[in-house]
N, C-alpha and C positions, 0 to 999 in steps of 0.2 A: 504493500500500500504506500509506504513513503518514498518510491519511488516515484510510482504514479502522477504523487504530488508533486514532486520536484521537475518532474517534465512539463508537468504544466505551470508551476512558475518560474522555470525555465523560456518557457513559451514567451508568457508576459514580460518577459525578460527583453526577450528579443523583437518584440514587437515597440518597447520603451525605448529603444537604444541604450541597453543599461548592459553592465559587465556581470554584475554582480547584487546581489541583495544584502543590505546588512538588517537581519530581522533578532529586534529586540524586544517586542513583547511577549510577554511569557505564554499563554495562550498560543501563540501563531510555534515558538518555540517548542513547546509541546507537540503541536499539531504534526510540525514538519519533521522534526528528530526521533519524539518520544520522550525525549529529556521533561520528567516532571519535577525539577525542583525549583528553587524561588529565587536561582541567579543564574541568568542561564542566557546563550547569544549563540545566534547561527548566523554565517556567514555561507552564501549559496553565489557561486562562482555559474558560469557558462558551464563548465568544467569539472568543478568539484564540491565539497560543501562541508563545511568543519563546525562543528558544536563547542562551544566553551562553557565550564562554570569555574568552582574554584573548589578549593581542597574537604569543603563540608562535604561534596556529593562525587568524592572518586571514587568510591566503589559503586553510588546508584546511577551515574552515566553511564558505566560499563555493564552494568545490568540490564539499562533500560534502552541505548542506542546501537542498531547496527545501522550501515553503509554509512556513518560521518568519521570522518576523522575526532578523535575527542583531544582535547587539548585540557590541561587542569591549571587555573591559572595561581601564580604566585603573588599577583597583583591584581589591577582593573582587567576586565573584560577585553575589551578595545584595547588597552597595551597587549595585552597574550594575543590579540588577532594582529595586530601587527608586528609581531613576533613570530607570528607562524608564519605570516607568506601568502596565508592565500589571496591576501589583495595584489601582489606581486604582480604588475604589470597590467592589472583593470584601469581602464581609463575615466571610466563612468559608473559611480554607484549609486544605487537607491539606500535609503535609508526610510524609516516609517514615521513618516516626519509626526502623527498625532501621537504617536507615543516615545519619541526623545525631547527631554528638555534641551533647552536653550541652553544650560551648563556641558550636557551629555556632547550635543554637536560641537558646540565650542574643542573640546577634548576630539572629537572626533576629526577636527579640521586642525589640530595639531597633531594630531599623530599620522596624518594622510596629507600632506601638503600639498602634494601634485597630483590630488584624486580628487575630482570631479563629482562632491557629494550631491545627489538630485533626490529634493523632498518626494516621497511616493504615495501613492494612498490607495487602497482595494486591492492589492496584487494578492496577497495572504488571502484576505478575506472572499476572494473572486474567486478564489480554488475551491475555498470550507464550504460555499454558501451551499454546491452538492455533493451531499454525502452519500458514501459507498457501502456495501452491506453491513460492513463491519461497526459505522459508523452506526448506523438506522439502528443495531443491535445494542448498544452502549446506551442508545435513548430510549430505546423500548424498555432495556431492565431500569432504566433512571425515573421513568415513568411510571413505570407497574410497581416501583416500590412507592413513590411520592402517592399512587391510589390506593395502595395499603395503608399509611400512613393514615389518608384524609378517611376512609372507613374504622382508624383506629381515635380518632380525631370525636368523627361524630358521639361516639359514646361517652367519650367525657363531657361534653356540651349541653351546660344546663343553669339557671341563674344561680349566681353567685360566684362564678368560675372569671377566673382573672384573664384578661386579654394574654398576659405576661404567661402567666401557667399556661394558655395553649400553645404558645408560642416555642415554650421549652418543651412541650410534649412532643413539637414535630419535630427539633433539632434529636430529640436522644430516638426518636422510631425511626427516622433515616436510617442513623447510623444503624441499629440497633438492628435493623433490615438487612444491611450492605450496603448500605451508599458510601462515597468518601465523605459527607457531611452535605449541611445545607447547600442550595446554590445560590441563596440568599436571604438575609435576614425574613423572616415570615411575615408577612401582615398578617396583622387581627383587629379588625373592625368593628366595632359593635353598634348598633347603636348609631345616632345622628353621626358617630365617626365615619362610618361607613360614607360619607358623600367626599372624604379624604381620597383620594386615590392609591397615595400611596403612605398611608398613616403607618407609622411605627407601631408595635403594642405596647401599652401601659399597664399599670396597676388596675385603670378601672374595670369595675366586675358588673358582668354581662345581669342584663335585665329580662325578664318576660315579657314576650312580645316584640324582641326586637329582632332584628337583621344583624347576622354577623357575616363580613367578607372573609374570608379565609384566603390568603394566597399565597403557594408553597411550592417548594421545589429542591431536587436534590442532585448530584452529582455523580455519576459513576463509569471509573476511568475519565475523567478530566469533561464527560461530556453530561447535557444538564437537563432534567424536567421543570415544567414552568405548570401548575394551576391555580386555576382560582375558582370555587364554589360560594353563592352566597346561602346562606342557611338561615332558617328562623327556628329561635328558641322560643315556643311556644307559639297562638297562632297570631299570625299577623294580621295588621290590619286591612281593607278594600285597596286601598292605593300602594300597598306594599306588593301585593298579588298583583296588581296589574302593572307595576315597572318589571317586576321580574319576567312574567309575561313576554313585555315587548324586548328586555333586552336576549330573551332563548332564542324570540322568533329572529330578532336580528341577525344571531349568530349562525343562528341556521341555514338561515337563505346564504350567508357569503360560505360556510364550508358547502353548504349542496354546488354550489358555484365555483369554487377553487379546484384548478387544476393546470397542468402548464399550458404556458400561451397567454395565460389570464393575467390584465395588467393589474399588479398591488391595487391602485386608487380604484380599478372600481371594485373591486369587495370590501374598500372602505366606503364608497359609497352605496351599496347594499347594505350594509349594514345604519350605515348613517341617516340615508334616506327615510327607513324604517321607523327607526328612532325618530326623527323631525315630523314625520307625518302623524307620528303617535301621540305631537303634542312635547316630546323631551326634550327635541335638537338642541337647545342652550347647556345639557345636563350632559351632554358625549363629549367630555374636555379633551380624551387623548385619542391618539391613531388606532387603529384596529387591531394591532399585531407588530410582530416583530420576529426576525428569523431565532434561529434556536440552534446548539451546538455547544461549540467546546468553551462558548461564552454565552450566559445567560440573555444575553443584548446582540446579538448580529446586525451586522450593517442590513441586514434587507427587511425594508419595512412595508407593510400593508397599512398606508398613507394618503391622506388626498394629496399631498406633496411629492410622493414618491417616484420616481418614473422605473421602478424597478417591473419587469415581469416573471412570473413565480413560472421556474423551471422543473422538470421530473428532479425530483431527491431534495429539492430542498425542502427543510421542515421548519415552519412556523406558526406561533398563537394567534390563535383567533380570540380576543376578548375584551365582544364590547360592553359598556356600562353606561350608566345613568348614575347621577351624583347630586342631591338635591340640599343645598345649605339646609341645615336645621330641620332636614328630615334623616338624610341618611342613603344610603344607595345600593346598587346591585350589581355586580359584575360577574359573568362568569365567562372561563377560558379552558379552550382545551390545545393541545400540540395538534398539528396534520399534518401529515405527510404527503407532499405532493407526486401523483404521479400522473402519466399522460395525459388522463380522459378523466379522471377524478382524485378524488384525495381520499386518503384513509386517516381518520379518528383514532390516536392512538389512545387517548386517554379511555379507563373503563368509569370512570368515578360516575355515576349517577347525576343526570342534571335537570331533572324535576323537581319543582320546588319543596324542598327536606326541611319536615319539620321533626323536632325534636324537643 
């Protein structure tokens, strides 16, 4: 598989006018080497391609990478890649200009003086955006354990239960499944919080009668699940049932609708439409989705802005919401995976309105 990769930004490569790749985020590092630890730089030549970190991880680089050269540095990253050579006669590099500070390049433009740094952006991320069997596997077990989770989830969900204590309940059943941990911090809504979109959880303890947004996700092998369920802890009231209502229907038309060929903005606008005709339009504050992988945020978005089009293997969230001040709101999101003529649902979590 990491070959694969490397011919295809290889490709990009050569399509840029560029010699070389100097890729420094740890994610894309991951992606292309294997190398999962937390100092880590690949440098990807026309020709060849070398991994660096430094003396904490010399026996897990040699465990975890074949086909790079490994290098263990005794200093900076960048001093040990210019020490090896493989920049040796590049005339033009890219660099991943959104993730090197101003200090990094600085350093970088001293130690390459006669090399031709050229800021890049989506070559990594244009490779990952379709993933390979191997890949679609890694998020299938990431997913089907974050739905065991959220089924372990709802039994404890009852008033008096602190936003905070759900929150630690999904960090230890992750793990406690096989995940390598969250893939990020959980929301727990409860309550008028719920029209937060992306509210942290607190101390306060959930009420009867209210709406909790739940949204969670986990990690395994470096790649990632994304859900979000809203739930009522006892019953709700008329206009609680009918936001939730129009935000299923929404979701529903844009995945019955998602497959390649189909451009991002309009299954943001199925969905959105839906919503505006229902009376909510003002209450859909974010985009409809986002791609999914070995980062919980992928460059490819299901957007009115977007001009992205959803290709076979890419996998992304569908989940739109409603968010009403001083009421509270409803979101719900599943993973899909795109293929030719339609999409597959990875997620099994139940999305009928769950009361408890």
């Amino acid at each position: 598989m990491p070959e694969r990769r490397l011919q295809e930004v290889r490709r990009h490569l050569e399509k840029a006018r560029l010699d070389a790749l100097v890729v420094s985020h740890l994610p894309h590092v991951r992606y292309l080497s294997g190398f999962s630890g937390s100092n880590g730089l690949c440098v990807i030549s026309l020709s060849r391609q070398s991994v660096f970190t430094d003396n904490r991880y010399r026996d897990q680089i040699r465990d975890e990478v074949e086909g790079f050269r490994i290098h263990v540095a005794r200093a900076g990253l960048f001093e040990a890649a210019q020490k090896s050579g493989i920049l040796k006669g590049v005339r033009r590099a890219g660099f991943e200009a959104q993730y090197v500070s101003f200090s990094a390049f600085r350093n970088l433009k001293r130690l390459f003086p006669e090399l031709s740094l050229v800021p890049t952006r989506g070559i990594v991320e244009g490779v990952a955006a379709i993933k390979d069997d191997g890949e679609i596997e890694s998020i299938r077990r990431a997913v089907a354990i974050t739905d065991s989770v959220f089924s372990r989830i709802l039994r404890i969900l009852k008033p008096g239960i602190r936003e905070m204590d759900v929150a630690a309940e999904i960090g230890y059943w992750h793990k406690k499944l096989g995940a390598d941990g969250d893939g990020f911090e959980p929301i727990v809504a409860s309550g008028v919080r719920g029209a937060l979109p992306h509210a942290r959880p607190t101390m306060r303890k959930i009420v009867k009668g209210e709406f909790v947004t739940i949204d969670l996700g986990c990690r395994v092998c470096g790649y990632h699940s994304d859900l979000t369920r809203t739930v009522a802890v006892g019953q709700p009231g008329k206009k609680a049932r009918t936001i939730y209502r129009i935000v299923l229907e929404a979701q529903c038309k844009a995945i019955d609708a998602a497959r390649a060929g189909v451009k991002s903005r309009f299954l943001d606008g199925l969905a959105r439409r839906h919503i505006r005709r229902s009376g909510f339009g003002p209450y859909f504050s974010h985009s409809l989705g986002h791609g999914l992988g070995i980062e919980i945020h992928e460059p490819l978005r299901l957007s009115a802005l977007s001009r992205d089009v959803l290709n076979a293997g890419n996998v992304v969230t569908v989940e739109p919401g409603i968010y009403i001040p001083g009421f509270g709101g409803v979101r719900i999101e599943d993973d899909i995976l795109i293929r030719e003529h339609n999409c597959e649902v990875l997620n099994k979590a139940p999305k009928e309105l769950l009361i408890v």
